[in-house]
N, C-alpha and C positions, 0 to 999 in steps of 0.2 A: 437563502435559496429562493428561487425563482416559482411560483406555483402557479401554475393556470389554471384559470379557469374553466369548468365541465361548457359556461353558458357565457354567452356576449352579456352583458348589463352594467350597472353601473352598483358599485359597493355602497352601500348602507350601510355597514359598520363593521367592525373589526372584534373581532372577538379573542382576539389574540394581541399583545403588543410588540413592535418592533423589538427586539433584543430575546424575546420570550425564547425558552427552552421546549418544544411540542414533542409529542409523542405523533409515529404516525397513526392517520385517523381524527386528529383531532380538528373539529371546527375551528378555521381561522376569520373566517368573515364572513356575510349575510349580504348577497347582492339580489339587484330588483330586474328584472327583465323587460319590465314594460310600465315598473309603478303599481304594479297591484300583487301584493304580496312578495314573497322573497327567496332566496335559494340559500340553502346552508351550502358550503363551501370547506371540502375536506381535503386534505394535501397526503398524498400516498407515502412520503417521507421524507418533506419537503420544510422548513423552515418558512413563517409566513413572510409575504413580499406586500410591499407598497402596490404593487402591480398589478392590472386588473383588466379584461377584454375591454374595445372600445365600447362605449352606448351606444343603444338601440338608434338613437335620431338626436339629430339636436333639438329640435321641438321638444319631444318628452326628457333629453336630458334637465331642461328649465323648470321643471316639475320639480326635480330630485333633490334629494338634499346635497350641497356641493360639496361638504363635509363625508371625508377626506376627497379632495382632487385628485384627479387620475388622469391620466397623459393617456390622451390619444391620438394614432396615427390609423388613417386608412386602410383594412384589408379585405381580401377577397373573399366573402363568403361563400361556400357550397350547399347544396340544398341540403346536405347529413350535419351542417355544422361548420362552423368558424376556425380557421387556424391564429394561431398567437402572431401578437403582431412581430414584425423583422425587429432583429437585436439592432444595439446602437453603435455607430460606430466612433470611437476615439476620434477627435481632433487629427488625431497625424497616422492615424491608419485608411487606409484607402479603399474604400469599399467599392467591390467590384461590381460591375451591375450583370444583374443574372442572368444563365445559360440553360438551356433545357437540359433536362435529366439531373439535375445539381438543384440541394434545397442548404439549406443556411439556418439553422440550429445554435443556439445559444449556449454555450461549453457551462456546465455545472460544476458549482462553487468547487466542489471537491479536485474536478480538474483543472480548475484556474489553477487552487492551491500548489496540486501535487506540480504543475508545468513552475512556478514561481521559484518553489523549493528547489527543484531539479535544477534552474538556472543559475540560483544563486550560489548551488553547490560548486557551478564548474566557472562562475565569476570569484569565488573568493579563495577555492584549495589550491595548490598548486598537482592536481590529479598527474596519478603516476602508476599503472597496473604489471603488476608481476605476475606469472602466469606456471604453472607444476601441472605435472598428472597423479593420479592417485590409479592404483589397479586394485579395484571393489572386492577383489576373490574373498578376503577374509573375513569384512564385516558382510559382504552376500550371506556368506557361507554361517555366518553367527547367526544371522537371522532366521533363516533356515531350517538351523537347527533347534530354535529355541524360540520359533515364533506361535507357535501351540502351547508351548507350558508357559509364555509369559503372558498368555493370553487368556488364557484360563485362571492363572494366580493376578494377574490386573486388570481387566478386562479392561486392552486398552491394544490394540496392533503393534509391533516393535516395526519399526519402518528405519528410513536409512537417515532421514533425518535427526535422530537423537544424535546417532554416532557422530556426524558432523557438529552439532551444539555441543557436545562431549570436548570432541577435539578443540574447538575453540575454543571452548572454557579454557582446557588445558595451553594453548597456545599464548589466548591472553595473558594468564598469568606467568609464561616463563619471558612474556615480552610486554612487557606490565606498559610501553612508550605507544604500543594499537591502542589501550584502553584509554589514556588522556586525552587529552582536548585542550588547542590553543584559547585562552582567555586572557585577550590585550597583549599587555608584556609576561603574562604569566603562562605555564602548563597547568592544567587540573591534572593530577594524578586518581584515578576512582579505581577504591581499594574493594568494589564491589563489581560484580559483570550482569550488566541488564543488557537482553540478545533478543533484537528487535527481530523479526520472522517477515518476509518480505512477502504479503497475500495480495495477487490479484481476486478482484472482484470485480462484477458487472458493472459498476459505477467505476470504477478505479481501482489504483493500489494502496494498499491502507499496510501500516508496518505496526502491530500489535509487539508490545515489549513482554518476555520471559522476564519476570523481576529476578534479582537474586538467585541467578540459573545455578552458579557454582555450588550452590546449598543440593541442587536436586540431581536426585537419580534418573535412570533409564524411563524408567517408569511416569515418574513427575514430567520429565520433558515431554514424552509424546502427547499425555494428558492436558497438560498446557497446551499444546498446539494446537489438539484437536477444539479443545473449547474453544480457544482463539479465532479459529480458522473457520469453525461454524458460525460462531457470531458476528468474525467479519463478514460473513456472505449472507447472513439473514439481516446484515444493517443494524445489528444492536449493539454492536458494540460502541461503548462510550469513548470520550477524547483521552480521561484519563488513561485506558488503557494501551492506549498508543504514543502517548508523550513519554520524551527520555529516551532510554536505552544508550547503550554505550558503544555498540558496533552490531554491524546487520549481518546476516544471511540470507542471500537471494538465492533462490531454486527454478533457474528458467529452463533446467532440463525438464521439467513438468511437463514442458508444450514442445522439449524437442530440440532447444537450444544445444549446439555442440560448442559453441564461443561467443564469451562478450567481454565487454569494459562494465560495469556497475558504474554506479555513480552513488558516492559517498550520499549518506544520510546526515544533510545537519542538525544538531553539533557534532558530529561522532567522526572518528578522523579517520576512518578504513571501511571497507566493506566486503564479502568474503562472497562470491559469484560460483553457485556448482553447478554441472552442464548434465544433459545427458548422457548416460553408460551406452559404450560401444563397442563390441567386440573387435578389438585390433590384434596384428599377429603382432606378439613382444617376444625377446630375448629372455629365456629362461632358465639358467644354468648352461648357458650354451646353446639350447635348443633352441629354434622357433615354437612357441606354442600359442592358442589363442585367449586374451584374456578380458574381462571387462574393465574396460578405462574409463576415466570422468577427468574431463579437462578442469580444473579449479582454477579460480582467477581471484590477486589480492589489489582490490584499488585503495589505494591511500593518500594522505595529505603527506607531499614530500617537504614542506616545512618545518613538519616535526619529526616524519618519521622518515629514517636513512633507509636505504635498499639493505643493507645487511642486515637491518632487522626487521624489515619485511619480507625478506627471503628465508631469514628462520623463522619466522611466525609460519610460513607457508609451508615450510618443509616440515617444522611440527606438526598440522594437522597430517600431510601427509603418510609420515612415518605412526599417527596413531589409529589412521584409518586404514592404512594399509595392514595395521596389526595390534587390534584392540589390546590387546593386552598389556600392554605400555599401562595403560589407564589403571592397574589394579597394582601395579608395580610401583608404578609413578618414575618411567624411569625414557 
């Protein structure tokens, strides 16, 4: 990751070495501003970078120790302070030259990544999304009723997201061909369900994995999310806890979303997209009456998996969100 510097100077030394694992706060390098004494240099949560503001002058740069080298390009200073110099442009990408009101910002590691991953998903799957509704009445209504005593015996909020990691579990296993994964000439069959949680953050979106979700209750699931989901946003959470998983859940009704397409998470050959709840008029016993609906959306790798068993993996969660009690039945 890229770390600027607070001051213009030239680096005296490194205190940190390329590949290093840093905590944020931590001193990565010790630069000179004019040659007479030095500046500690601390990255807010940044990984150290070869990279450093230009020198002061070239006269005083010939002073300095030339150990390590630093590339510099010309920029404009202000009387408050120096901005970082302009990103570089690729060989065969074409760098525009610049307009007013328009600044030019260097994309962080993390959304290189996440843009890379997402390309490669829709260069190698053969994407295919199936799409149901679910009507919320009766896990609403569980919740409701039972979100004070479960709150009080776990101290932990019952929210709508367990129900749906519920469902899934259940859906995985009655369609055990969502949980594999093409390798080569081969299928991986995984006799276990790790359910990646799909969290944006201020930096990006980072997909934290539930290990061994099918083991846990009501209770363990939300508990896992919540820690998840704070750590993704406070930036502590480690690589390990986001590597793997066997199929995702995205939640873009958080912000409002009523429809989308997901894009698969690789390796994982599906992914399960819920939307916002909206009161539509339904059909109900003949009646019109009004209910809360959530569009659901299943994207899959159509090379392994067929539409008839993508459309009952979908109608399963359906039929056990629409009526939890499947789950204690098992039926």
């Amino acid at each position: 990751m890229d770390v600027n510097s607070p001051e213009a100077g030239v680096i005296q030394k490194l205190t940190a070495k390329e590949g290093d694992t840093v905590e944020p706060g931590t001193k990565v390098a010790i630069i000179s501003k004019s040659g007479e004494g030095a500046t500690h240099v601390a990255p807010s949560d940044d990984k150290p970078s070869d990279k450093a503001a230009p020198p002061p002058s070239p006269a005083k740069d010939k002073k300095e120790d030339p150990k390590p080298k630093v590339e510099t390009k010309p920029v404009l200073e202000k009387p408050t302070g120096s901005s970082p110099p302009p990103s570089k442009a690729s060989a065969t990408e074409l760098q525009l030259p610049p307009k007013e009101r328009e600044r030019r910002v260097p994309m962080t590691r993390l959304r290189k990544r996440v843009a890379t991953r997402l390309k490669d998903s829709q260069n190698t799957f053969a994407l295919l999304t199936t799409f149901n509704e679910v009507d919320m009445t009766n896990l609403m209504k569980l919740r409701s009723d039972y979100k004070d005593t479960f709150l009080e015996k776990h101290g932990v909020k019952l929210g709508l997201m367990s129900g749906f990691v519920k469902a899934a579990i259940s859906a995985l296993q009655k369609q055990p061909i969502v949980n594999a994964v093409i390798d080569g000439d081969d299928i991986i069959y995984r006799d276990y369900v790790d359910i990646s949680i799909a969290v944006g953050t201020p930096k990006g979106l980072v997909v934290p994995v539930l290990r061994n979700a099918e083991r846990m209750d009501f209770a363990e699931v939300e508990k896992a999310i919540n820690t998840l989901a704070k750590r993704a946003n406070d930036g502590t959470i480690s690589i390990d806890e986001m590597a793997g998983g066997t199929f995702t859940i995205s939640n873009g009704g958080v912000y409002g979303s009523l429809l989308s397409t997901p894009i698969i998470n690789p390796p994982q050959s599906a992914i399960l997209g819920m939307h916002s709840i909206v009161n539509r008029p339904m059909v109900v016993g003949g009646n019109i009456v009004p209910r809360p609906m959530m569009y659901i959306a299943l994207t899959y790798d159509h090379r392994l998996i067929d539409g008839r068993e993508a459309v009952f993996f979908l109608r399963r969660i359906k039929d056990v969100v629409e009526d939890p009690r499947r789950l204690l039945l098992d039926v």
